[in-house]
Structure formats: structure tokens, C-alpha cells
VOTORKE-36322 format. One line per 2 residues: number of its first residue (from 0); their letters; for each residue x, y, z of N, C-alpha, C. Coordinates in pm, whole numbers, plus 50000, padded with zeros to 5 digits. Example, Ala and Ser with C-alpha at 12.3 -4.5 7.8 and 13.67 -1.06 7.14 Angstrom:
<minus>
0 = AS = 51319,49431,50780,51230,49550,50780,51320,49670,50780 ~ 51285,49775,50708,51367,49894,50714,51290,50003,50787
</minus>
This chain:
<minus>
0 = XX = 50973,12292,32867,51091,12346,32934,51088,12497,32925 ~ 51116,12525,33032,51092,12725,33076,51236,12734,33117
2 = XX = 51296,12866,33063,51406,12935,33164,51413,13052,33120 ~ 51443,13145,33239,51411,13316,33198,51585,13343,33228
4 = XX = 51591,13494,33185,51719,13572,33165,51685,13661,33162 ~ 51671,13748,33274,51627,13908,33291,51502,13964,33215
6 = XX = 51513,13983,33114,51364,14011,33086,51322,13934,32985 ~ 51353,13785,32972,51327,13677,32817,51254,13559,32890
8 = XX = 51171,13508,32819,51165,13353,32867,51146,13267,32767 ~ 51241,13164,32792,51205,13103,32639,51134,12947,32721
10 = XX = 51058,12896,32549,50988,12711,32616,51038,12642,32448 ~ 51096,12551,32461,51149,12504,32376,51085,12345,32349
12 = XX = 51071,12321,32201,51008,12223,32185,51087,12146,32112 ~ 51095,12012,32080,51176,11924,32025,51124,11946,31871
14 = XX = 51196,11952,31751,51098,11901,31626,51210,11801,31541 ~ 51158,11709,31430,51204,11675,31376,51328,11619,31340
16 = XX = 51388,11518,31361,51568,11514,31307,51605,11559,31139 ~ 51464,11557,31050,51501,11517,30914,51496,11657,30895
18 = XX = 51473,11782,30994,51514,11908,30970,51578,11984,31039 ~ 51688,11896,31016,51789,11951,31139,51879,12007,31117
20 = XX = 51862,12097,30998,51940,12225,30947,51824,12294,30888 ~ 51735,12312,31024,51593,12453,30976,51694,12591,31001
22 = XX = 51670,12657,30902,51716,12760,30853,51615,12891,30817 ~ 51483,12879,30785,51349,12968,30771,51243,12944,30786
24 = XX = 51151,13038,30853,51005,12978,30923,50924,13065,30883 ~ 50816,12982,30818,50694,13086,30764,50566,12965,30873
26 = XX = 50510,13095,30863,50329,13007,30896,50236,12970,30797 ~ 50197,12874,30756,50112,12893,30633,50024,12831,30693
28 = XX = 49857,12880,30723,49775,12824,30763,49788,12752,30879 ~ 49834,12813,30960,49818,12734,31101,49959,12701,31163
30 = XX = 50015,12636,31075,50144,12537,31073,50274,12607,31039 ~ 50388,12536,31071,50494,12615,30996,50542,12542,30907
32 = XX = 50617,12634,30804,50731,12627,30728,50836,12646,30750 ~ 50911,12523,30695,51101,12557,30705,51155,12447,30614
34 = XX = 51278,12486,30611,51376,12418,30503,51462,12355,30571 ~ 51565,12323,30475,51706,12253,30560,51774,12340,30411
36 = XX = 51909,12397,30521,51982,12422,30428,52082,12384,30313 ~ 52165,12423,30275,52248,12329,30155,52285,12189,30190
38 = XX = 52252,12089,30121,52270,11940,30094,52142,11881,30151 ~ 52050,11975,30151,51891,11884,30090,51853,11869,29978
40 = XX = 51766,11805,29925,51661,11807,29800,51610,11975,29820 ~ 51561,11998,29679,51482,12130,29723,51366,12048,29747
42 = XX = 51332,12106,29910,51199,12061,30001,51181,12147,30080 ~ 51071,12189,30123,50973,12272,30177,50880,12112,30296
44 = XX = 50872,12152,30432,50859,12149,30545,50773,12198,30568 ~ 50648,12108,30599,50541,12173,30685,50532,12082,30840
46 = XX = 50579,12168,30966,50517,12101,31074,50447,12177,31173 ~ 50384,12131,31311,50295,12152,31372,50374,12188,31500
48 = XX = 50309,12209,31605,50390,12292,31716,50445,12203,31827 ~ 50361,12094,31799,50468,11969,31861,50575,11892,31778
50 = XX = 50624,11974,31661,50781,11940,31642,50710,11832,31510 ~ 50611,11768,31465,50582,11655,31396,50567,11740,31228
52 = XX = 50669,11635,31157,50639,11713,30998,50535,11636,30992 ~ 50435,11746,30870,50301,11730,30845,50355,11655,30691
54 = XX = 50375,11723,30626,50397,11674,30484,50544,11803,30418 ~ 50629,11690,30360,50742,11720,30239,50672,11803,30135
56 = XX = 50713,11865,30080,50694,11912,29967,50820,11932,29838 ~ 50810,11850,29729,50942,11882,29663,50916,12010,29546
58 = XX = 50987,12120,29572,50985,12250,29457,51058,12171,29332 ~ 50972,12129,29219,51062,12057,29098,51051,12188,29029
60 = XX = 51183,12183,28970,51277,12290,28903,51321,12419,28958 ~ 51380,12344,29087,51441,12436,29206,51543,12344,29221
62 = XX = 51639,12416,29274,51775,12352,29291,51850,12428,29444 ~ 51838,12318,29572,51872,12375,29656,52044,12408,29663
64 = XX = 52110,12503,29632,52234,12550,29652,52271,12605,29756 ~ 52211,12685,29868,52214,12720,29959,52083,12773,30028
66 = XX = 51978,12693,30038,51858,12807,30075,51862,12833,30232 ~ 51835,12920,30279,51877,13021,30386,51746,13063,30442
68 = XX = 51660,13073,30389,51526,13192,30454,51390,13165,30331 ~ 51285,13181,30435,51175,13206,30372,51110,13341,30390
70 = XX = 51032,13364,30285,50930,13514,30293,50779,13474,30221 ~ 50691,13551,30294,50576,13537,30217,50454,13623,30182
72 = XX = 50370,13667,30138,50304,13774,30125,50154,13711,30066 ~ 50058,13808,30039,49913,13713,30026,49901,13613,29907
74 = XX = 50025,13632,29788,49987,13550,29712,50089,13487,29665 ~ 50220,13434,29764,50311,13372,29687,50410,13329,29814
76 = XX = 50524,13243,29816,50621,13234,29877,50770,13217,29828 ~ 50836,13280,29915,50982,13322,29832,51091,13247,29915
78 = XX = 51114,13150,29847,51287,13096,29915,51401,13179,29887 ~ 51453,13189,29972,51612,13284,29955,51706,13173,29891
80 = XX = 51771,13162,29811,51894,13084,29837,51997,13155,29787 ~ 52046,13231,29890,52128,13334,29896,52206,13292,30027
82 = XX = 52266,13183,30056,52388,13151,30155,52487,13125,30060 ~ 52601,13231,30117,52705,13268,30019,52856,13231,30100
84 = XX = 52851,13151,30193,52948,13103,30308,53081,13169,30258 ~ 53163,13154,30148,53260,13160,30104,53252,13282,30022
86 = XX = 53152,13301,29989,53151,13462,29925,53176,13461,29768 ~ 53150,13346,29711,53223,13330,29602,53122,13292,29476
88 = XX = 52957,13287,29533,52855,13273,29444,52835,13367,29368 ~ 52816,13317,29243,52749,13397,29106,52616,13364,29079
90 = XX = 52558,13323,29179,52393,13232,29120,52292,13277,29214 ~ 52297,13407,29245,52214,13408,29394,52072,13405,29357
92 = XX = 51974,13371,29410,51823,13384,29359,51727,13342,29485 ~ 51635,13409,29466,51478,13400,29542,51428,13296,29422
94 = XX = 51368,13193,29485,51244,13145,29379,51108,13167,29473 ~ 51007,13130,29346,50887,13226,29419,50787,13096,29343
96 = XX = 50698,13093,29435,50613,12966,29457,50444,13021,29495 ~ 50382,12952,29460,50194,12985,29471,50204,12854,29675
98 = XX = 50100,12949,29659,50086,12791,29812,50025,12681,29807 ~ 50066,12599,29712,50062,12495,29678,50224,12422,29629
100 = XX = 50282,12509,29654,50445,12483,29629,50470,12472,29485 ~ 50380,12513,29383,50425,12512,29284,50530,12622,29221
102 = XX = 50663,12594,29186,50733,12682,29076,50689,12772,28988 ~ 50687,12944,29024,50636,13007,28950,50767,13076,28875
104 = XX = 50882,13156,28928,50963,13205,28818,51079,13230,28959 ~ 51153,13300,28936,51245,13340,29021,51276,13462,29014
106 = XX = 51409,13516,29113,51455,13650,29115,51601,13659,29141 ~ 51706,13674,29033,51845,13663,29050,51881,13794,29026
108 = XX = 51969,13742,29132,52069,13916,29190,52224,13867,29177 ~ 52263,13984,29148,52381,14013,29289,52410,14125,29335
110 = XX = 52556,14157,29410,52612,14257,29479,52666,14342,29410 ~ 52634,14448,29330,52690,14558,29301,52832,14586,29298
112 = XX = 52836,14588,29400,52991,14615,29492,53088,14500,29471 ~ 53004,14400,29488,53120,14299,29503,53200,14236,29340
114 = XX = 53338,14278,29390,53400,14289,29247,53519,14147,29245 ~ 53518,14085,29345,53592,13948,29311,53503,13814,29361
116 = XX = 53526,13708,29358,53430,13587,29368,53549,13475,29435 ~ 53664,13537,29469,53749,13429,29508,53726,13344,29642
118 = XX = 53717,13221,29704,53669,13210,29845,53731,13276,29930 ~ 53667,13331,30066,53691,13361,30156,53605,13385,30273
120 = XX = 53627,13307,30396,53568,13324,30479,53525,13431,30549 ~ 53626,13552,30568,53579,13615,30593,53506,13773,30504
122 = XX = 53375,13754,30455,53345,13826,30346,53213,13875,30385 ~ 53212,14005,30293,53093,14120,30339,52951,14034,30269
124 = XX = 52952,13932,30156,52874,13899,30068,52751,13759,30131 ~ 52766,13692,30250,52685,13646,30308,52554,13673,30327
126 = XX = 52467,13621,30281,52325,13644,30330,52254,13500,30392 ~ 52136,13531,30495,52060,13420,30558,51941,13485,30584
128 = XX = 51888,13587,30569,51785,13700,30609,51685,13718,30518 ~ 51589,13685,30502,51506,13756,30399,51370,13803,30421
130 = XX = 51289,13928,30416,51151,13960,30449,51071,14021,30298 ~ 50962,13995,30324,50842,14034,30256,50831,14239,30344
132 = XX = 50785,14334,30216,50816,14451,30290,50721,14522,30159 ~ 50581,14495,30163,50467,14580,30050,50534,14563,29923
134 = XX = 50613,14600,29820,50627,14547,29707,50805,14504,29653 ~ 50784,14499,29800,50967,14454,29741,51018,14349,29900
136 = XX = 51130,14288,29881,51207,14180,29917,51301,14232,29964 ~ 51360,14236,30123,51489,14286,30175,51536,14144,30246
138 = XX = 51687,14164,30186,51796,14080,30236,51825,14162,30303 ~ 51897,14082,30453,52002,14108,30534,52114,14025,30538
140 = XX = 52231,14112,30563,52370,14041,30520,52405,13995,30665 ~ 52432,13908,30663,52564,13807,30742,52683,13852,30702
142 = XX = 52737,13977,30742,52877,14039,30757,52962,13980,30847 ~ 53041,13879,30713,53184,13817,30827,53279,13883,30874
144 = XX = 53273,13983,30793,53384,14065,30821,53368,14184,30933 ~ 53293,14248,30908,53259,14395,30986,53165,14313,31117
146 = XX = 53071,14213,31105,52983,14195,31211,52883,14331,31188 ~ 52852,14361,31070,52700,14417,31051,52621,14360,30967
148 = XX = 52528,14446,30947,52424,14410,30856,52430,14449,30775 ~ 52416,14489,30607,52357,14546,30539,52244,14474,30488
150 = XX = 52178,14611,30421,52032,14560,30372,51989,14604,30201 ~ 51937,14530,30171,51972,14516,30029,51800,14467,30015
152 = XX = 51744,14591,29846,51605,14608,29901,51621,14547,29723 ~ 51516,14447,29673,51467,14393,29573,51304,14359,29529
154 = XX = 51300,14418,29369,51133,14390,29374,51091,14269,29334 ~ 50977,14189,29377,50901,14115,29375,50976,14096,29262
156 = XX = 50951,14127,29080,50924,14100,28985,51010,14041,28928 ~ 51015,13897,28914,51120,13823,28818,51210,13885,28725
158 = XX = 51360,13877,28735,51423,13902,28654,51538,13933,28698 ~ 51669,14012,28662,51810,14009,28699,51815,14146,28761
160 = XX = 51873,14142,28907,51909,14275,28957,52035,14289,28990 ~ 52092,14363,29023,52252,14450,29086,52200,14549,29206
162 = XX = 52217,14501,29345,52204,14554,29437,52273,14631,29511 ~ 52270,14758,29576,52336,14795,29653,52237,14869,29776
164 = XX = 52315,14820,29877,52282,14818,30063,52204,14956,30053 ~ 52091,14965,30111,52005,15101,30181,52070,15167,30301
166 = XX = 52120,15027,30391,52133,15051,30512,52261,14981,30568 ~ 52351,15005,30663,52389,14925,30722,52394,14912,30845
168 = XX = 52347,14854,30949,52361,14789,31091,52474,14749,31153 ~ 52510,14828,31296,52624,14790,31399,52574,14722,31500
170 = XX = 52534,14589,31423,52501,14475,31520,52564,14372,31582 ~ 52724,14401,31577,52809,14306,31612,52750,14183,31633
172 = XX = 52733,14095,31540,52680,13953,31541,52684,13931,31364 ~ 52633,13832,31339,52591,13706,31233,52440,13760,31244
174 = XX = 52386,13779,31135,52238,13758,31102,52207,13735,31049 ~ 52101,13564,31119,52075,13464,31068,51908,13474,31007
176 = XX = 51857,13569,31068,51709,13520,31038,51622,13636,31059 ~ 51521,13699,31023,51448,13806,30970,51297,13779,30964
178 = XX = 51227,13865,31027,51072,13906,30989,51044,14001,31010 ~ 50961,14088,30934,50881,14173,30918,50721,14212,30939
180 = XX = 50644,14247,31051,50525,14236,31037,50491,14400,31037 ~ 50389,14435,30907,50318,14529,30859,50282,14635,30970
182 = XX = 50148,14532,31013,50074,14578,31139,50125,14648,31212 ~ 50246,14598,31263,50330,14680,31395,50400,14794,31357
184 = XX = 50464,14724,31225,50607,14808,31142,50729,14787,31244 ~ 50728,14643,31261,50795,14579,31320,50904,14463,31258
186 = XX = 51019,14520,31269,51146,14388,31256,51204,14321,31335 ~ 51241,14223,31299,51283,14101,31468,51382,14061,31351
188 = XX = 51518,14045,31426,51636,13972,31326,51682,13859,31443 ~ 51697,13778,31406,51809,13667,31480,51916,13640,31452
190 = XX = 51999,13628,31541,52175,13578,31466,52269,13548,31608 ~ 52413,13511,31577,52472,13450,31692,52628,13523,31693
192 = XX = 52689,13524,31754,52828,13583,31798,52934,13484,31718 ~ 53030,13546,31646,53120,13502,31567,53155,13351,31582
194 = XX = 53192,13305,31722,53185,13194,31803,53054,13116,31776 ~ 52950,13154,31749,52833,13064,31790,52779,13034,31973
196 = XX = 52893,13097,32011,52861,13084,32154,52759,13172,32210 ~ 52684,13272,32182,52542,13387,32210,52478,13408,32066
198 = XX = 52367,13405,32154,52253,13376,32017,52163,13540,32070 ~ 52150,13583,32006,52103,13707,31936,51951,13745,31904
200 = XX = 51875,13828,31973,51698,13892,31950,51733,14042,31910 ~ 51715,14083,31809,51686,14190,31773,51566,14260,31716
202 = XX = 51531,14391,31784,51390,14429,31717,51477,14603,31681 ~ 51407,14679,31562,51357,14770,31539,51223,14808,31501
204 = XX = 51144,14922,31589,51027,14953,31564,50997,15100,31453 ~ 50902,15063,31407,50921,15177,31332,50987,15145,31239
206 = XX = 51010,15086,31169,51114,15001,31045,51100,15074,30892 ~ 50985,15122,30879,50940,15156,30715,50962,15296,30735
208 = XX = 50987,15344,30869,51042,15492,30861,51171,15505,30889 ~ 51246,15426,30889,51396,15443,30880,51474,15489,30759
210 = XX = 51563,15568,30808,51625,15666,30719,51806,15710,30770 ~ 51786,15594,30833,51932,15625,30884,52009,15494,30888
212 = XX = 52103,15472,30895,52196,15385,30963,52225,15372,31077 ~ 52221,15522,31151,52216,15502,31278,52102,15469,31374
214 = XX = 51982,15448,31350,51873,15427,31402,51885,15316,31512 ~ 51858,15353,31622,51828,15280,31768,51756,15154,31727
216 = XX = 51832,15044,31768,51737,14955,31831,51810,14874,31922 ~ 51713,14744,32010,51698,14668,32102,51793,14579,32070
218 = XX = 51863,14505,32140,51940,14391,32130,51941,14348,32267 ~ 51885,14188,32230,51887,14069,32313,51975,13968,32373
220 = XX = 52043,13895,32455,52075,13794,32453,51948,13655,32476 ~ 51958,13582,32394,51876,13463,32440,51960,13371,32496
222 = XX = 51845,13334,32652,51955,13279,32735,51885,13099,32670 ~ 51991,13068,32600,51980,12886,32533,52157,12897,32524
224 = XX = 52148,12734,32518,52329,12681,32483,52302,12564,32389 ~ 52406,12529,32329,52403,12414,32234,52265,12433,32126
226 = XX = 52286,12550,32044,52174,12639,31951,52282,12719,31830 ~ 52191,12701,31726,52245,12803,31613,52097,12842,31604
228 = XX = 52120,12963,31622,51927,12958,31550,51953,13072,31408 ~ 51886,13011,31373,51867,13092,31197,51711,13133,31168
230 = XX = 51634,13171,31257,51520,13196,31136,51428,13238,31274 ~ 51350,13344,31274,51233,13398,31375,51105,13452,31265
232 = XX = 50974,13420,31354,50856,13419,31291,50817,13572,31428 ~ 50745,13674,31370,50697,13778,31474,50544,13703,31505
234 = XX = 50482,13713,31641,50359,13665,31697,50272,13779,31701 ~ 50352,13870,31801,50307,14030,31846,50422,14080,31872
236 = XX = 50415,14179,31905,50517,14264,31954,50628,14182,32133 ~ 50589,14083,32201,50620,14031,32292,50633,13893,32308
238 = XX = 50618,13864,32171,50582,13718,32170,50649,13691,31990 ~ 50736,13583,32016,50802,13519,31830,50845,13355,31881
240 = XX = 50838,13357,31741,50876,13183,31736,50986,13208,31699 ~ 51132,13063,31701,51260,13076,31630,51268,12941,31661
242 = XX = 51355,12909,31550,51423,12768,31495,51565,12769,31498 ~ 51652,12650,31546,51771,12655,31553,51810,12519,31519
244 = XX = 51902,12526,31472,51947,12401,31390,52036,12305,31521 ~ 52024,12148,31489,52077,12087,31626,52265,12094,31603
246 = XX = 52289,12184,31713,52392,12207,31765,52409,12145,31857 ~ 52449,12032,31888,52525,11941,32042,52405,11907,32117
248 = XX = 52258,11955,32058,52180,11925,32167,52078,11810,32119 ~ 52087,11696,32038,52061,11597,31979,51959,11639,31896
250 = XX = 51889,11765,31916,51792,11758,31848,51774,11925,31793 ~ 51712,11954,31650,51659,12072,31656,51588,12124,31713
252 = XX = 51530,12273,31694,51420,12327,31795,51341,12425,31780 ~ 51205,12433,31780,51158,12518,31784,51149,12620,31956
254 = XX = 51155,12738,31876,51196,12785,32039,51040,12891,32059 ~ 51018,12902,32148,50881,13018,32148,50949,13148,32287
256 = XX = 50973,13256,32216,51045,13340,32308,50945,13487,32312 ~ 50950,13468,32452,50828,13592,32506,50959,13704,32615
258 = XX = 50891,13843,32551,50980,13914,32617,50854,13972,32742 ~ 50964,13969,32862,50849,14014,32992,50824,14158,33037
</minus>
């Protein structure tokens, strides 16, 4: 299935029902990775580009609480589980895994700033974003409140941090999903309109030289309906994969979106 929207075209493929809250997409060897978010087992997802899981993987002595995003780099892979819906988590953590899915140690944070834990929907403390970035780990926030981003930069190295934002983004949207590729010095974010009703392509180029908040970039509409998408993989600069969890449309999806 093809349909364009001024300068997008997306082809959408059916995958899986048993991951039908994919939430982060890595490639590992060919194939992808993704999760399901809070109220799975902790499991790790490997499938193929016709939508078919290859093989489960269970992370033992991982505990899925909210996992949100994957990241990966040449010698390890990092689950986010940093979905903070209510704003009210004290447990946030990356765990970090060999590629073989084995449990190597973790990385617990929190927000600096954030000085109460009471629920609330609408709260600055949301995250679903996470990239690999040479020796450190950047979250992006899912700002319920403002509809930006902030970005919140952490190192690799196991142990307890207190973060506060580098950056923040006037991206009026939810941002759901994040990659980073080196090569280009290229970021691609995904996310959707307060509603869920517009789903969201964002790129900044030039990414490792940013020094502002105000820094220019691109914003997309992707023309899809009945979609949450949470999670984009970069191809090239014109070309990404994205996953969206099944919203009204019976099924999840891998989406393959080429800009023209």
C-alpha cells in the first residue's frame, strides 16, 4: 500500500498482533527490534520486513515498567524505560544488554528539576525518545504540558544520575520516537498532536553542532489515520522506517517513509 502527501510517501506493512504496542525499533543484523510497552513481560522482538516475529527474547532481571525506546551502539543495547505517563515515577532507568540479550547493568536517573511526584497528566516529566550519541545517551521529553521537547544528555556508564535539559524544542507535538545516525549527523524524531489525530516527521541536520534552542528544523505531517507511531529507525537521509502501535486499524505497522 502507497499514498503520497506533497512531498512524503509512505508503504505500510502489516506486522504482528503480539506487538501491538511497538514502541522502539532497532536493526540488529538485518532484522528489527521492538518492544511492547508497559504490561508486557520484559521481551525484546525480533522481526523481519514482512511483519513475521523471528524469535522472543526474555531480558531476566529486567522488569518492564514502562519501556518506551530502544538505542544501540557497537557493543551493547539500551532499553529506555522511562514512560512516565503520570509524571509520578521514581524508578526511571536504561538497562543495557550485550546482543545476545543478556543483562549487563543499568542506568538510573532522574529529573533534576522535578520536585513533586504527585500524578498528573499533564506534566513536563514524560519521556518515549531515546538515542545512542558517541559516549553518552539522549532522552527526549514528551512535554504534556508545553508540547516541547527537552533533551536530557546521560553517560553510557552504569550508575545514578540527576539530569537537567541541554535543550529545549518548539515542536508543538508529543515525542514519541528518536534516532540518531553519526554518518549524516542526522536526527529524525517522531510524535503525534495532543489529539493523536497528526502524526509527526521531524529531522534536524547538523545535530552534534547544535548550540541553541532555537535551531531550525523540518517538520512533517505523515499523511496515515488510525496510527500512534512511537519509534523511527534513519535509512539515509530520504528514506526511515517507523512503527505505530494498532490504533483502530486492526493491526500494527511497520511504516517505510521516503521523503521525495
Amino acid at each position: 500500500m502507497k499514498c503520497a502527501k506533497k512531498n512524503i510517501e509512505i508503504e505500510i506493512t502489516k506486522i504482528s498482533k503480539e506487538i501491538d504496542e511497538t514502541s522502539a525499533l532497532e536493526i540488529i543484523n538485518g532484522n528489527f527490534l521492538t518492544l511492547n510497552d508497559s504490561g508486557d513481560d520484559p521481551l525484546l522482538y525480533v522481526f523481519d520486513k514482512n511483519g513475521k516475529i523471528l524469535s522472543k527474547n526474555l531480558i531476566s532481571g529486567a522488569q518492564n515498567r514502562d519501556w518506551e525506546s530502544l538505542a544501540s551502539d557497537e557493543n551493547f543495547v539500551y532499553i529506555g524505560d522511562i514512560g512516565n505517563n503520570k509524571g509520578n515515577r521514581e524508578d526511571l532507568k536504561i538497562y543495557i544488554t550485550d546482543f545476545d540479550f543478556k543483562l549487563i547493568d543499568s542506568i538510573n536517573f532522574n529529573y533534576n528539576n522535578q520536585l513533586k511526584f504527585k500524578k498528573k497528566k499533564k506534566n513536563r516529566f514524560d519521556a518515549e525518545a531515546l538515542v545512542s550519541i558517541k559516549d553518552s545517551l539522549m532522552i527526549f521529553s514528551k512535554n504534556r504540558k508545553d508540547l516541547t521537547t527537552e533533551v536530557y544528555s546521560l553517560p553510557k556508564t552504569p550508575g545514578f544520575y540527576s539530569v537537567d535539559p541541554k535543550y529545549s524544542f518548539k515542536v508543538d507535538a508529543l515525542i514519541t520516537g528518536a534516532d540518531y545516525d553519526s554518518k549524516l549527523d542526522l536526527l529524525a524524531l517522531a510524535g503525534y498532536s495532543y489529539s493523536i489525530k497528526k502524526q509527526y516527521f521531524f529531522l534536524f541536520k547538523n545535530f552534534s553542532y547544535i548550540k541553541t534552542n532555537d535551531t531550525i528544523f523540518q517538520k512533517f505531517n505523515i499523511p496515515i489515520t488510525n496510527a500512534q507511531i512511537e519509534a523511527i529507525k534513519i535509512i539515509n537521509d530520504k528514506n526511515f522506517w517507523l512503527t505505530s502501535e494498532d490504533e483502530g486499524g486492526g493491526y500494527p505497522k511497520l511504516i517505510k517513509l521516503k521523503l521525495k
